[in-house]
MINUKE-699242 format. One record per residue (C-alpha): residue in one letter; x, y, z. Coordinates in steps of 0.001 Angstrom, whole numbers, plus 500000, padded with zeros to 6 digits. Example, Ala and Ser with C-alpha at 12.3 -4.5 7.8 and 13.67 -1.06 7.14 Angstrom:
2
{vexpa A,{512300,495500,507800}}
{vexpa S,{513670,498940,507140}}
REM end
This chain:
546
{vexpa X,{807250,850494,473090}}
{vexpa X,{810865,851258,472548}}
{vexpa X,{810236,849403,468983}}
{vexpa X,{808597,852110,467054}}
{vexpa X,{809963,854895,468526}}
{vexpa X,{812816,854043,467339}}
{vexpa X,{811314,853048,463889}}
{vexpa X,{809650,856808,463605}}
{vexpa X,{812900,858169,464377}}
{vexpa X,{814852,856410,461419}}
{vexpa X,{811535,857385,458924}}
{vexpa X,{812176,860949,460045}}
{vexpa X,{815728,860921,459666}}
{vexpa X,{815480,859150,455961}}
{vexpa X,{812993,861941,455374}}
{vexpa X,{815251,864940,456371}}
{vexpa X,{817865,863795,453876}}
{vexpa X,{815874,863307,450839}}
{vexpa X,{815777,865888,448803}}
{vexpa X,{812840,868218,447910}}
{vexpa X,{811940,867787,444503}}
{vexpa X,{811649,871092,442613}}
{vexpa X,{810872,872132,438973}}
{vexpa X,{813700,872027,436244}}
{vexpa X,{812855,875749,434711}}
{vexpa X,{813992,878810,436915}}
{vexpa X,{811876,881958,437667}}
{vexpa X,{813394,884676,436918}}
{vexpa X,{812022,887549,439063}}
{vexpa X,{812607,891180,439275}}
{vexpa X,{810946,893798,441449}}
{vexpa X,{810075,897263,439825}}
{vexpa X,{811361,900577,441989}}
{vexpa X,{808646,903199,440596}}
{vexpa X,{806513,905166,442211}}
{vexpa X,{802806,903192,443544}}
{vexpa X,{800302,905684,442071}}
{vexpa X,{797197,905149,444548}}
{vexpa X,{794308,906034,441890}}
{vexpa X,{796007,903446,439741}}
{vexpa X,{793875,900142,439366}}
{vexpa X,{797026,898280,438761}}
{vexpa X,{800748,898988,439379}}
{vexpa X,{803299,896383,438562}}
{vexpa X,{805209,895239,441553}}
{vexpa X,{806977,892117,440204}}
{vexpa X,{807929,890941,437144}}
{vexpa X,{808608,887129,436411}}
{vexpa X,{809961,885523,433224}}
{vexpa X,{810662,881755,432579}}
{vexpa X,{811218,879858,429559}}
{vexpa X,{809433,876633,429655}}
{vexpa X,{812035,874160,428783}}
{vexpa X,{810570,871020,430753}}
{vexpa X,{807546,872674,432414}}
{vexpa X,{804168,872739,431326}}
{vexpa X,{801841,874697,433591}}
{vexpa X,{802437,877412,436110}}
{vexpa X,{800274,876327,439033}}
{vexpa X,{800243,879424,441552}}
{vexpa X,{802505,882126,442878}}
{vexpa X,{802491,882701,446757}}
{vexpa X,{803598,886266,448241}}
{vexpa X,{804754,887482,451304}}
{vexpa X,{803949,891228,452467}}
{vexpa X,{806339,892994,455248}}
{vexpa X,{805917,893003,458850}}
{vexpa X,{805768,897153,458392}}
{vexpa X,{803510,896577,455815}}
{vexpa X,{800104,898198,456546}}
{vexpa X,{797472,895249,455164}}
{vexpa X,{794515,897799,455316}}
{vexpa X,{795812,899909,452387}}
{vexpa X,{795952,897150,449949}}
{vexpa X,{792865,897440,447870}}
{vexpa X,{793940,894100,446161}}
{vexpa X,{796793,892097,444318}}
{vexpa X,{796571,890501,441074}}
{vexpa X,{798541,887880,438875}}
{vexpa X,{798742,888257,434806}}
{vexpa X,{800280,886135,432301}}
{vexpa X,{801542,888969,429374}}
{vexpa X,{802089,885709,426607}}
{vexpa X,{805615,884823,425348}}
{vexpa X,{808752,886237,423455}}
{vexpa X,{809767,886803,419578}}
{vexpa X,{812203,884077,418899}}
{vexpa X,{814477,887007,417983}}
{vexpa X,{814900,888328,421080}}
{vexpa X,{814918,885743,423346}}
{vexpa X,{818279,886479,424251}}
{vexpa X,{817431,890296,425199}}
{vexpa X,{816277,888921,428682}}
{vexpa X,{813754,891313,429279}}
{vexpa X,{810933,890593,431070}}
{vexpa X,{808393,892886,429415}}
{vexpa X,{807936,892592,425749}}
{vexpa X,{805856,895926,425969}}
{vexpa X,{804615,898600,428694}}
{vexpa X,{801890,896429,430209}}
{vexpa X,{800207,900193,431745}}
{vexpa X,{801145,903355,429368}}
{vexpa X,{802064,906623,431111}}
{vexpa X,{801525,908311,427708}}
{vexpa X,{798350,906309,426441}}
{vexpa X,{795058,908394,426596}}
{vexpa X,{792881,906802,428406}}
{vexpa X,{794893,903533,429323}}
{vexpa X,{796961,905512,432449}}
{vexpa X,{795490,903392,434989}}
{vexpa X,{794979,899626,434517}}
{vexpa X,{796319,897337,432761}}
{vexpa X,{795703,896894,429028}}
{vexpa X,{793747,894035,428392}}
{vexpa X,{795509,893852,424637}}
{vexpa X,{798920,892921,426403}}
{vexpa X,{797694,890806,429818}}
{vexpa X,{795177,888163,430885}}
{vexpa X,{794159,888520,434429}}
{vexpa X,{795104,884786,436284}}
{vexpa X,{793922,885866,439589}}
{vexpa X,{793157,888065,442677}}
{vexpa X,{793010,888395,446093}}
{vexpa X,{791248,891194,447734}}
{vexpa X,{792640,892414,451261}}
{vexpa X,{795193,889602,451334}}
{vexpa X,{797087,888728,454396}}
{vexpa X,{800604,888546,454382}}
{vexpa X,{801129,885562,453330}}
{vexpa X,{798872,884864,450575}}
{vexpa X,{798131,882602,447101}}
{vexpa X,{797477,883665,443606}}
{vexpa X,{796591,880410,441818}}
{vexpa X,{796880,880364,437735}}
{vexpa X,{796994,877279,436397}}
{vexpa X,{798086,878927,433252}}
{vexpa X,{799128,876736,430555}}
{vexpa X,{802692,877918,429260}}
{vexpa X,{803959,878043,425695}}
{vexpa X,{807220,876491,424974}}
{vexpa X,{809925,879066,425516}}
{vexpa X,{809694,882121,427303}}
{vexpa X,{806083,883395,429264}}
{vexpa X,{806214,886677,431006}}
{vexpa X,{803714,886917,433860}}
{vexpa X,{803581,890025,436380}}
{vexpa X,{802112,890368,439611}}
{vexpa X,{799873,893688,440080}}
{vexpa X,{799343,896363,443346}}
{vexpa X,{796199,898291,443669}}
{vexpa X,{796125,900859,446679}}
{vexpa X,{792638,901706,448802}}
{vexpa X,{791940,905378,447484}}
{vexpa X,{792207,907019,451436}}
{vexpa X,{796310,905422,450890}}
{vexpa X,{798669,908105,452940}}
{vexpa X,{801467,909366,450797}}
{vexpa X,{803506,908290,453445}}
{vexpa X,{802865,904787,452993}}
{vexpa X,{805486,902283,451939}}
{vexpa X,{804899,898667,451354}}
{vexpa X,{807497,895417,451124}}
{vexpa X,{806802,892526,449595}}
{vexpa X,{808360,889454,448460}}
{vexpa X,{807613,886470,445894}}
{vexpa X,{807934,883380,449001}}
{vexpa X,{807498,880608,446088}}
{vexpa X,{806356,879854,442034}}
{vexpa X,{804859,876169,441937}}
{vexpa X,{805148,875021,438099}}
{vexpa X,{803314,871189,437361}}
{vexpa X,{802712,870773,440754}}
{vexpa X,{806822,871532,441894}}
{vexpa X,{808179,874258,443526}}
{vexpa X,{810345,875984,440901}}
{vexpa X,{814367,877679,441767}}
{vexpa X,{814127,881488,442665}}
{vexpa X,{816691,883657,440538}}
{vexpa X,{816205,887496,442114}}
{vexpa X,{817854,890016,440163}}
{vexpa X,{816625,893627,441866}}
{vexpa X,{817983,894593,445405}}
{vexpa X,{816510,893280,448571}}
{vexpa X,{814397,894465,450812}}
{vexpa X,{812729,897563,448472}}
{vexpa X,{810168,899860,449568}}
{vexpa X,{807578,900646,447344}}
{vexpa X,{806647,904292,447930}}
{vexpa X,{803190,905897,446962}}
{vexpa X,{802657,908646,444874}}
{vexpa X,{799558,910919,442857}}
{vexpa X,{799570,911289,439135}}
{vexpa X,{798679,915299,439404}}
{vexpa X,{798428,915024,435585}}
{vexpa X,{797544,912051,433113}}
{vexpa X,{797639,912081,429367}}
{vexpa X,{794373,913437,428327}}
{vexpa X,{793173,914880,431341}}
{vexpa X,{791706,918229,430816}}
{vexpa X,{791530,917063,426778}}
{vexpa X,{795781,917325,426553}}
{vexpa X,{797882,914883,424976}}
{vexpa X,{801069,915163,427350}}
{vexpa X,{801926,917105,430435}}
{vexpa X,{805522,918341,430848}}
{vexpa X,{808210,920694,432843}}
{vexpa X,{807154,920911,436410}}
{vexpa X,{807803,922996,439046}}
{vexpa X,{807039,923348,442498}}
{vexpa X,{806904,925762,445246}}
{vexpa X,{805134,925799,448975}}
{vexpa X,{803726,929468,449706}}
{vexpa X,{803498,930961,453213}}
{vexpa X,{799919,929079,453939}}
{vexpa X,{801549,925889,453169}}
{vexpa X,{799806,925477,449646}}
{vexpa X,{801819,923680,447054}}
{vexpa X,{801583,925248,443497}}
{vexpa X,{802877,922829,440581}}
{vexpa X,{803201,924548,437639}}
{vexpa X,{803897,922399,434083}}
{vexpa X,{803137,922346,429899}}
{vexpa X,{799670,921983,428889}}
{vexpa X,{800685,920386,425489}}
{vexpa X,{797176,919610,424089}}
{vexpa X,{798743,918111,420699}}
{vexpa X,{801566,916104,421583}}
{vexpa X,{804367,916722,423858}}
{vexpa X,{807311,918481,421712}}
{vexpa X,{808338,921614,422547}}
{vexpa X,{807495,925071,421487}}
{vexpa X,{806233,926459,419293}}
{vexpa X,{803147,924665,419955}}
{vexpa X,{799569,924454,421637}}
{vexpa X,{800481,924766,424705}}
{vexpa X,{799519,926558,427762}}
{vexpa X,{801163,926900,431287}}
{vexpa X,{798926,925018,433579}}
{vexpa X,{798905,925326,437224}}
{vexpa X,{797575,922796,440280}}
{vexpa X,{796936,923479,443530}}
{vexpa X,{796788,921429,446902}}
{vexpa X,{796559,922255,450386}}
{vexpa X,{797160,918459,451986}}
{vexpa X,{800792,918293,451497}}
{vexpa X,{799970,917142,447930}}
{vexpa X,{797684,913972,448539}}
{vexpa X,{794546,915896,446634}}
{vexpa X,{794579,918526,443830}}
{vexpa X,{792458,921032,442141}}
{vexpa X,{791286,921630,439135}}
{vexpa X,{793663,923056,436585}}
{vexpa X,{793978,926660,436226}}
{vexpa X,{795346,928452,433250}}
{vexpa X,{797692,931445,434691}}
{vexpa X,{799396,932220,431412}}
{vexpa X,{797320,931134,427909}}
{vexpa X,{797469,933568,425008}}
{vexpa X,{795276,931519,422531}}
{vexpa X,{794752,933492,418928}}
{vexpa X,{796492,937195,420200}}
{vexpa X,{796845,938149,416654}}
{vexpa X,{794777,936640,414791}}
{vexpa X,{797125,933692,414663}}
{vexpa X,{795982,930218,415823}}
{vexpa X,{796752,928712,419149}}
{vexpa X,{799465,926761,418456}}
{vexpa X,{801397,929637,417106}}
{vexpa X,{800645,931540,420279}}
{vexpa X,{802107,928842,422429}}
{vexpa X,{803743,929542,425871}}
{vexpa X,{805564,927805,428339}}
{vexpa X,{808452,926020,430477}}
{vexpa X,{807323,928073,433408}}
{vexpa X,{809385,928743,436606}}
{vexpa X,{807385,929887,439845}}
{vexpa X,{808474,931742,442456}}
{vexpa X,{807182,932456,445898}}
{vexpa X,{807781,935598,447340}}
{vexpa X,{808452,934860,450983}}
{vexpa X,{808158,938766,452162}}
{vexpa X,{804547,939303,450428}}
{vexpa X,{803635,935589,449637}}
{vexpa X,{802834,937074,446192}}
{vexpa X,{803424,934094,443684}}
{vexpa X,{805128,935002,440174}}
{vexpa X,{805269,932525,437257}}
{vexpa X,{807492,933239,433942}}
{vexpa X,{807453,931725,430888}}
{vexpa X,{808642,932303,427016}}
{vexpa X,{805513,933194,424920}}
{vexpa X,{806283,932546,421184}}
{vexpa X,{804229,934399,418523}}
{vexpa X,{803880,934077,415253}}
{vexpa X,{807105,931481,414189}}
{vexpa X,{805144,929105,412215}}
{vexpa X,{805154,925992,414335}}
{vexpa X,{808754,925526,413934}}
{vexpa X,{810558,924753,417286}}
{vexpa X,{811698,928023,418965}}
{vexpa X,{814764,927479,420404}}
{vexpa X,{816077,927467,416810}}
{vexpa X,{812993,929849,415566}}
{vexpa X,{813203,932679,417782}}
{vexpa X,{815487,935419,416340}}
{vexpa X,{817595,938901,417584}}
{vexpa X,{815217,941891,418487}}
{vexpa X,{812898,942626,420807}}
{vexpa X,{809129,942387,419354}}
{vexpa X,{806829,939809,419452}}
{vexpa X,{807096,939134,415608}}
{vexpa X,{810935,938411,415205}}
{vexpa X,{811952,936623,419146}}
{vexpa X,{810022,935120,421736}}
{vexpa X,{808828,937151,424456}}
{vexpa X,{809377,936819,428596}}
{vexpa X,{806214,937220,430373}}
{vexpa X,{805195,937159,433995}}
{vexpa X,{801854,936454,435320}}
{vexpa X,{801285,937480,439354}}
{vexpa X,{799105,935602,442586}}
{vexpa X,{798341,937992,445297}}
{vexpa X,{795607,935158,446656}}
{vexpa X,{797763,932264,447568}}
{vexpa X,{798055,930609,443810}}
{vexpa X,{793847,931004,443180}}
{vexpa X,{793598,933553,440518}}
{vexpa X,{796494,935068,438568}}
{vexpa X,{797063,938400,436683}}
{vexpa X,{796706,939385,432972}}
{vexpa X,{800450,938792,431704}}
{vexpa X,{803291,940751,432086}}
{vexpa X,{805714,941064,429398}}
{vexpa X,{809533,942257,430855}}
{vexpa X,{811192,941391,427355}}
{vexpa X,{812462,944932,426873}}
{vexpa X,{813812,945415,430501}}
{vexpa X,{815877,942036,430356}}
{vexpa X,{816693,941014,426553}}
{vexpa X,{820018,942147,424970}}
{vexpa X,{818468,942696,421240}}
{vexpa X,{821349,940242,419704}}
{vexpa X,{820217,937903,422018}}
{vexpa X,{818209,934805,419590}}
{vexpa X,{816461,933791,422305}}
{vexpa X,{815687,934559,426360}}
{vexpa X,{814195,932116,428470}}
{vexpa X,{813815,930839,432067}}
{vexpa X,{815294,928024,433445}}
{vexpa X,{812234,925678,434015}}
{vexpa X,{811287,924650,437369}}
{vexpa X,{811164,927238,440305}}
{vexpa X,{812871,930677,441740}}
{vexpa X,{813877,931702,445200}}
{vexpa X,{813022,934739,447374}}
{vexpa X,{816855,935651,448634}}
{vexpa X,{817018,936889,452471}}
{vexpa X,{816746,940086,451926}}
{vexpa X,{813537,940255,450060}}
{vexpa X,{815459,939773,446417}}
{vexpa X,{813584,937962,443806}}
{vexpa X,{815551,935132,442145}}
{vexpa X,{814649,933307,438776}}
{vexpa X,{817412,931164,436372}}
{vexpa X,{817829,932166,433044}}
{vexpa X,{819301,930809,430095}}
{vexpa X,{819892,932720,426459}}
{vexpa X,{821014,931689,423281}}
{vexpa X,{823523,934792,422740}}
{vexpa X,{824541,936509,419071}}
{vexpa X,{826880,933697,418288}}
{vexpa X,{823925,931290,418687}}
{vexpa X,{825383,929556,421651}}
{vexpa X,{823229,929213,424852}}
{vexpa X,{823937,930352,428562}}
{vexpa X,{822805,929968,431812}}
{vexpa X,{822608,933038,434773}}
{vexpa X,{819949,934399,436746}}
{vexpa X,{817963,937477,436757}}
{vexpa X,{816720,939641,439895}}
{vexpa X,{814213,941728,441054}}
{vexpa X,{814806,944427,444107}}
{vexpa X,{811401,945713,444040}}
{vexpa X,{809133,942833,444677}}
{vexpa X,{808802,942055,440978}}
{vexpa X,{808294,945679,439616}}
{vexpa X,{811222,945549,437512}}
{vexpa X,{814272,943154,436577}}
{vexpa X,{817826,943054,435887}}
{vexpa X,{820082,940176,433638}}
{vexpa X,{824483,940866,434203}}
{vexpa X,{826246,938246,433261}}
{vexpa X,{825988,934153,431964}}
{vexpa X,{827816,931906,434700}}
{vexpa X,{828822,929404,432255}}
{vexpa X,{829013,928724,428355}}
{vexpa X,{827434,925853,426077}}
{vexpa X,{824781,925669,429627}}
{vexpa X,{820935,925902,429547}}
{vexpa X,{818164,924529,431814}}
{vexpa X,{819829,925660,435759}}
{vexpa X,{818075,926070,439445}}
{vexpa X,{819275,928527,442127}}
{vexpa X,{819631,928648,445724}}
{vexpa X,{821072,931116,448240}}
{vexpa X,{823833,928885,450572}}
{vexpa X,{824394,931828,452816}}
{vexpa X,{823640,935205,453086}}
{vexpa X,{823924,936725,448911}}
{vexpa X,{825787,933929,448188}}
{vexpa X,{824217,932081,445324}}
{vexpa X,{824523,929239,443773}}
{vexpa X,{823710,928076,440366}}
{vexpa X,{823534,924335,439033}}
{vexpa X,{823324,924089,435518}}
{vexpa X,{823039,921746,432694}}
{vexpa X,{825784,921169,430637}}
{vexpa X,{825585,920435,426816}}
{vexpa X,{828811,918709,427217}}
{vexpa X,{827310,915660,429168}}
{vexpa X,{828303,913954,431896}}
{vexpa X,{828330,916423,434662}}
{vexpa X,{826321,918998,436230}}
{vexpa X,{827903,922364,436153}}
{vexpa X,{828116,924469,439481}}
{vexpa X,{828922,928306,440033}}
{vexpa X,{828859,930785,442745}}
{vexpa X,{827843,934664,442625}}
{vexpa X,{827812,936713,445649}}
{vexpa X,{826895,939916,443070}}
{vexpa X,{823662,938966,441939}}
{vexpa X,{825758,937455,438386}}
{vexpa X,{827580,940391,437702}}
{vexpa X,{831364,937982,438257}}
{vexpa X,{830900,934268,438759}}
{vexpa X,{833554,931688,439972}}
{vexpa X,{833379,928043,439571}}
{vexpa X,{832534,925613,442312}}
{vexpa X,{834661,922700,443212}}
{vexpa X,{832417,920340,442114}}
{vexpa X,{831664,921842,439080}}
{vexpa X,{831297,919024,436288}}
{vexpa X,{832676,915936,438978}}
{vexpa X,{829968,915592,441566}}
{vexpa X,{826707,915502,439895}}
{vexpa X,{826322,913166,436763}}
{vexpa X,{824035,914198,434505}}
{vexpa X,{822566,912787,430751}}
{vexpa X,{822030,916144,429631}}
{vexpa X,{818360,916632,431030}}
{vexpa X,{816996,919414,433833}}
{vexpa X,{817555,918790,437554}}
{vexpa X,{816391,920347,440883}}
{vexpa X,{818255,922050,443474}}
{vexpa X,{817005,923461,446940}}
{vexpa X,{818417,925125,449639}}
{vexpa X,{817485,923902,453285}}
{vexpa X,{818420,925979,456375}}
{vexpa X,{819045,923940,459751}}
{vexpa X,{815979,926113,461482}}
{vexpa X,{813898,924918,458259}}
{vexpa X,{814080,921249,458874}}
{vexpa X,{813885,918401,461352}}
{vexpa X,{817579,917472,460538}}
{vexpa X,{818962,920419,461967}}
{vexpa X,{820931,920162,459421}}
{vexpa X,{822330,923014,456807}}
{vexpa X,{820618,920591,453542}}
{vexpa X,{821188,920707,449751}}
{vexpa X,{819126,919116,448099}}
{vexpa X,{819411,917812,444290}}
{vexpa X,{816685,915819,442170}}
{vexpa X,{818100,914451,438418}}
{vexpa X,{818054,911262,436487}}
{vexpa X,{821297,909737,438436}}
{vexpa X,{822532,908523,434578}}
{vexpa X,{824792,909607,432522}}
{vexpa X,{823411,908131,429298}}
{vexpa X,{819648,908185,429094}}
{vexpa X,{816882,909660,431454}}
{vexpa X,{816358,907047,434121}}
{vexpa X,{816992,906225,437835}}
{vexpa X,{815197,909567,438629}}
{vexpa X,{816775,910050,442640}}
{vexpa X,{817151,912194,445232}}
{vexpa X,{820217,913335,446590}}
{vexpa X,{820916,915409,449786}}
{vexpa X,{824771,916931,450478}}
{vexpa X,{825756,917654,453875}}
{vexpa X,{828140,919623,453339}}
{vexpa X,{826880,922483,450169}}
{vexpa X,{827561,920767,447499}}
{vexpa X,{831258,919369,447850}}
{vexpa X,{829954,915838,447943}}
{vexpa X,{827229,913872,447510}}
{vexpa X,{827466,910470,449410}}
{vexpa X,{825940,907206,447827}}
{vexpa X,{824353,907077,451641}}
{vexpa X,{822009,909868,451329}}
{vexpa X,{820807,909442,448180}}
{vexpa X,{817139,908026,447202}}
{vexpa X,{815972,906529,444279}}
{vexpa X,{812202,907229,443099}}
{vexpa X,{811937,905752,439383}}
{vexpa X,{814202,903232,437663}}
{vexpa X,{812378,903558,434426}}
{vexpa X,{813324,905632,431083}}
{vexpa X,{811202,908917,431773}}
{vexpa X,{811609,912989,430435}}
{vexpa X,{813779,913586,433198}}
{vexpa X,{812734,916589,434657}}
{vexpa X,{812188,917454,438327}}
{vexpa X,{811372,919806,441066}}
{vexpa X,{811884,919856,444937}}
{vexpa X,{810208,921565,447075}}
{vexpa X,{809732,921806,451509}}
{vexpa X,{805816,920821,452295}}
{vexpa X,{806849,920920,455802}}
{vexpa X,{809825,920429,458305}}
{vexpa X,{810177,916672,457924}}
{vexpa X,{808914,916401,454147}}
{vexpa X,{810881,916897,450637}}
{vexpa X,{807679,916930,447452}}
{vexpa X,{808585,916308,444347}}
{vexpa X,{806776,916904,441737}}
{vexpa X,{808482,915302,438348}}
{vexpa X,{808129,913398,435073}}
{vexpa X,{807756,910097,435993}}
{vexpa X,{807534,906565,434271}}
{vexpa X,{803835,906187,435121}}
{vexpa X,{802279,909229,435049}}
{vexpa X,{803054,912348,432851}}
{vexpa X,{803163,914663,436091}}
{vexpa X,{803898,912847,439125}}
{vexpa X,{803956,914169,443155}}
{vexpa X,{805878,912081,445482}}
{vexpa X,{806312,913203,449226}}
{vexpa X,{809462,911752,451166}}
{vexpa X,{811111,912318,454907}}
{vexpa X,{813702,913570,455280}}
{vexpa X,{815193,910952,457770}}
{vexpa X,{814282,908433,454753}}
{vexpa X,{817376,909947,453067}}
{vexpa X,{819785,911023,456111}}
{vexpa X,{819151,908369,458177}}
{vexpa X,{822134,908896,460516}}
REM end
């Protein structure tokens, strides 16, 4: 009996030194960090590229999901095979030779296009460990496949899934693993508020985002029915509305639209890059916006001219919500109370306003002044909105900035820089009659020239307990990408690498707005790489973990 014992254990020990025998091509995989958008059909999760040196056929790709990974939001996952690579750039080693889902195509927002991907397989309400078999036939060189997410529609916002490619079996062997993205990523969910073509518009753009009293979020953005360049243009400031923390919208309203005042057509009547304001006292709602009349569809920031009518320089209107962001007032214009008349061109700075402590209404500014070069400041209100004031610009050669109040009148105003590089920062405690610079004034923040966020959390406010600044930007220098989150502990000084969170990796427009929904919950509302207008909601303690 002793015999084969012994014999099995020799077998097994000749068998635990032999080697497994594995394909000669590598898969090279990388795993995307964008936002999940739950009505999409099909979000890419994973990207794989291989060139097929020796091997002939990919056989099947198995997955694993996260322990913390909630199985019964998973609508399904899918493998596709996108074809091969020009000869000519081979050596690029991309592994997409073109955006597989457009974020700008109308109608082809939310599945993959069938022009660009074959569909290899599926598994509905997979497990977490789980096969997608292809058998796909490869051509000799590179083959790009991808591996697909699609979300049940009742997803929360709050859900995050992890996943991870366990093994790629090509001609029957199991092929080397090369992963270049960072481990253990959490794919967050988010809502595209606003496709391209929804509502008949060919691009969405400039959001901004504020939480009334009830808890309602308002997003405010560009309806830019003919394209998506600036003003002057079609376009109208459109508003939606949710009151779930941002999970389900209405239907777009129009607050400010002038469309032929004058007898001139709508895209000479075009308004837009709206800030919104809550007014914390009254819960009264204010959006502004430039209105530009009448400048022959030539872009305005070079367009509008010194004066004050509607014929020669582009106009500053208001429109007003005294029902919680539902209907909205005829419009407002303030240009004569606020406009020096040498001024080429006044303007807010996109994205949202503040209601200061003591009932003071707060929106950024920015004006090109009579030597044609812009600025950035602020201007108030001390009667709920009846009437406004402009002193002085905080910074030269600045536009698009954001406000918040650090302390009692102490504001603080973050500004982009037309020098690159660097956000600028300044302080006014007299409502921007004398400014100084902050010490981290064009060192802390880097910046490629784009828009950026910046709100003001008191410790009461949130379930940090925490005095919280909080920044949104593309964290680049050169480009608009890497669209993340930042929190500083500390008002701005620093901003550590630790409490920073990054949303999009993907080129994008850049621009971004933060807002509260609720103690423990930053929204954002921003232009993303997969939707034209996209809402993301994120803890706090997802951040600031400490």
């Amino acid at each position: 009996m002793k015999k084969p014992i012994f014999l099995l254990f020799i077998l097994f020990c000749l068998l635990c030194v032999i080697p497994v025998v594995r394909a000669a091509d590598t898969i090279f995989i990388r795993e995307t960090q964008v936002p999940v958008l739950i009505e999409r059909v099909d979000n890419v999760l994973f990207y794989l590229r291989l060139d097929a040196k020796e091997s002939t056929m990919l056989n099947r790709v198995i997955l694993n999901f996260g322990e913390d990974t909630n199985l019964s939001d998973i609508q399904s996952v899918k493998l596709y095979y996108s074809g091969t690579e020009a000869l000519q750039d081979r050596e690029k080693g991309r592994f997409a030779p073109v955006e597989y889902i457009s974020s700008h195509a109308v109608g082809k927002t939310l599945a993959a296009n069938p022009s660009y991907s074959i569909k290899k397989a599926e598994v509905i309400a997979p497990k977490k460990h789980f096969i997608l078999d292809a058998n796909q036939k490869l051509f000799p060189g590179i083959n790009f496949f991808w591996v697909s997410l699609q979300m049940k529609p009742e997803t929360s916002l709050n859900t995050k899934v992890r996943a991870a490619i366990a093994s790629v079996t090509l001609d029957g062997k199991e092929a080397p693993l090369n992963v270049i993205s960072p481990q253990s990523i959490e794919h967050r969910m988010g809502v595209g508020v606003r496709h391209a073509g929804d509502d008949l518009s060919a691009a969405y753009r400039i959001p901004g985002l504020v939480t009334t009293n009830n808890g309602t979020l308002l997003g405010v953005y560009d309806v830019r029915y003919n394209s998506s360049v600036d003003l002057q243009e079609h376009v109208d400031v459109g508003l939606s509305r949710s009151t779930d923390g941002g999970k389900t919208w209405e239907k777009m309203r129009l607050p400010l639209a002038f469309g032929e005042t004058g007898g001139l057509p709508s895209a000479q009547n075009g308004v837009g890059d709206p800030s919104i304001l809550v007014d914390t006292k009254t819960n009264n709602v204010w959006i502004v916006a430039a209105w530009t009349h009448g400048m022959g569809n030539q872009r305005a920031w070079w367009s509008s001219h010194p004066g004050l009518d509607l014929n020669h320089t582009a106009q500053l209107v208001l429109a007003k919500s005294a029902d919680d962001g539902k209907s909205w007032s005829t419009p407002i214009n303030i240009t004569e109370q606020v406009k020096d008349p040498a001024w080429y061109f006044l303007l807010q700075g996109p994205g949202r306003g503040i209601t200061m402590e003591d009932g003071t209404l707060v929106f950024p500014i920015q004006f090109i002044d009579a030597t044609r070069v812009p600025n950035a400041g602020i201007m108030y209100s001390k009667d709920q909105g009846e009437t406004w004031k402009i002193h002085n610009h905080a910074r030269t050669n600045t536009t698009e900035a954001q406000v918040a109040e650090m302390e009692p009148g102490v504001l603080m105003l973050n500004m982009r820089d037309n020098r690159g590089g660097s956000r600028a920062v300044a302080i006014t405690k007299d409502l921007g009659e004398t400014w100084i610079e902050h010490e981290s004034s064009r060192k802390a923040l880097q910046e490629p020239v784009c828009m950026a966020s910046l709100i003001h959390v008191k410790a009461g406010d949130n379930v940090l307990n925490r005095d919280l600044l909080i920044f949104s930007n593309p964290n680049t220098t050169k480009g608009r990408h890497h669209t993340t989150i930042k929190i500083s502990l500390d008002g701005g000084v620093t901003w550590l690498p630790e409490h920073q969170l990054l949303l999009d990796e993907d080129n994008n427009w850049g621009y971004t707005c933060l807002t509260m929904v609720d103690k423990e919950t930053i929204g954002i509302l921003y232009e993303s790489s997969v939707a034209h207008i996209t809402f993301q909601a994120i803890k706090l303690k997802d951040i600031v973990r400490d």
